[in-house]
C-alpha positions in Angstrom: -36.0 7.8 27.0 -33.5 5.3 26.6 -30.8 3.8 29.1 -27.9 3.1 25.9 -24.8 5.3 26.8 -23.8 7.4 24.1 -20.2 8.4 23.9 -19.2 11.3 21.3 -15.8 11.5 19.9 -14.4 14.6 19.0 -11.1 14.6 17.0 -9.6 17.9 17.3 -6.2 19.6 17.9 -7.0 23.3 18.4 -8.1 24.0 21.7 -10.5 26.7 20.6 -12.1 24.5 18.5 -12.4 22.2 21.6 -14.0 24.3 24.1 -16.3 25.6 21.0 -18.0 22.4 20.1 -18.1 21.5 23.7 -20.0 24.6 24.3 -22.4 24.4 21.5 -23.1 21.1 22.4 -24.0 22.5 25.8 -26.4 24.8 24.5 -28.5 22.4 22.6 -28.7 20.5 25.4 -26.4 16.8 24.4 -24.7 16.0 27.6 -23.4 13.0 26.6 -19.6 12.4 27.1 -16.9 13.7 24.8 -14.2 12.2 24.5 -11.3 14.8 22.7 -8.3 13.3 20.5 -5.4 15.4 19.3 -5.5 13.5 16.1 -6.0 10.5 14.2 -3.7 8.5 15.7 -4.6 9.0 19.1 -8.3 8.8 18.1 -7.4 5.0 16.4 -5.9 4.3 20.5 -9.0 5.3 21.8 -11.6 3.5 19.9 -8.5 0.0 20.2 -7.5 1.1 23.4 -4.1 0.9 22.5 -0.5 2.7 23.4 -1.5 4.2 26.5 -4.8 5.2 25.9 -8.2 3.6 27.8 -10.6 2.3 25.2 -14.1 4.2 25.0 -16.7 1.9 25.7 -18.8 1.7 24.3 -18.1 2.9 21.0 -18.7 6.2 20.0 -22.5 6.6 18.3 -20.7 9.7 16.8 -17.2 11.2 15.7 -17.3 14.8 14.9 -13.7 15.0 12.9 -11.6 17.7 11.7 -9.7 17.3 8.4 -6.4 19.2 9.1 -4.2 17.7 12.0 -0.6 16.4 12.6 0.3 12.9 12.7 -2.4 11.7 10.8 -5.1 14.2 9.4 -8.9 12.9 9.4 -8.8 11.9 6.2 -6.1 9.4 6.8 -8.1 8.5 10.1 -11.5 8.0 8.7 -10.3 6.0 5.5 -8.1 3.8 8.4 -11.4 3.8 10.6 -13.6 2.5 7.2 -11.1 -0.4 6.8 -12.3 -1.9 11.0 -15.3 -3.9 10.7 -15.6 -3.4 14.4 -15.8 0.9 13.8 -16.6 1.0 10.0 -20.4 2.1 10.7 -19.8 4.7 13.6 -21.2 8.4 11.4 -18.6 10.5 10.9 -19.1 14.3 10.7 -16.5 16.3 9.0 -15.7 19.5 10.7 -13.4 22.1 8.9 -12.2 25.6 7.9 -11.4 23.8 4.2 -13.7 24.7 1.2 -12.0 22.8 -1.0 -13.7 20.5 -3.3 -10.8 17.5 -3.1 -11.7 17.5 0.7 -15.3 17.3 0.2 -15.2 14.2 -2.4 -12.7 12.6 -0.6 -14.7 12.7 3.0 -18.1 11.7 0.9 -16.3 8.6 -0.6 -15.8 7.4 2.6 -19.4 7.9 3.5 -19.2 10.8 5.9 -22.5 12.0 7.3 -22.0 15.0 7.1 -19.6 18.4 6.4 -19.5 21.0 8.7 -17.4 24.2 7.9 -16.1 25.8 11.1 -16.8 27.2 13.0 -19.4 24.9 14.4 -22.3 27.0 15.1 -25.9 24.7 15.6 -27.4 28.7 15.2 -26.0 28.8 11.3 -27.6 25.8 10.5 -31.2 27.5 10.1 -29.5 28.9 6.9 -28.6 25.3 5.0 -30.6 23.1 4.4 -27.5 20.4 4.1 -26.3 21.5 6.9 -29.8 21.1 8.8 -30.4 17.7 7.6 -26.8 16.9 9.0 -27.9 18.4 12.2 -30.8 16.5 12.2 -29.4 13.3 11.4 -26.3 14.7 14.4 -29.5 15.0 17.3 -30.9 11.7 16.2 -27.4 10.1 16.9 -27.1 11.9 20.8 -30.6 12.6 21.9 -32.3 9.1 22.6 -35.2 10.9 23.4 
């Protein structure tokens, strides 16, 4: 098992949302801390540790990222995230309600890992097989095992 602390990002703003990742998370067991953002802006203060916010150290090995937010939606946030050589390689997963396709292009040109549609079950993804290899690629990020 390995001693690298593993910090997970979760950029959110409905609390629902919050305390139903959180407890998904919980049942599969990944413990790490999660560090919650309102939105893309405050997310960008956290990983710069800038305007009031502590910076997460380390990095995040994983943002799990809603699209649809005020201030500035996780589209605008991961294509401003893409552009910092210092955060450009964290995996991004995409977590929304949206089923559109303009969404879906626009997160996998800038190299999401994967799209999750809420809500996030870890149960559903027995069903889909992209969905399953993002969860795969999700408990290789968390669980050093």
């Amino acid at each position: 098992m390995s001693d690298k602390k593993v910090n997970i990002l979760l950029v959110e703003d409905d609390y629902l949302d919050i305390m139903n990742v959180e407890r998904e998370l919980k049942k599969i067991n990944v413990n790490h801390p999660i560090h919650v953002a309102r939105n893309g802006k405050e997310a960008l203060n956290m990983l710069r540790g800038g305007e009031g916010e502590a910076r997460i150290s380390p990095a995040p090995s994983v943002i799990l990222l809603d699209i649809n937010m005020p201030k500035m939606n996780g589209l605008e946030f991961l294509a401003e995230l893409r552009r910092e050589p210092e955060f450009s390689h964290i995996p991004v997963f995409i977590m929304t309600t949206s089923n559109e396709e303009s969404d879906r292009f626009e997160a996998q040109r800038l190299n999401v890992a994967g799209y999750i549609v809420k809500p996030l079950t870890f149960d559903s993804f027995n069903k889909s097989h992209s969905s399953l290899d993002s969860f795969s690629l999700f408990l290789d990020l968390v669980k050093l095992n």
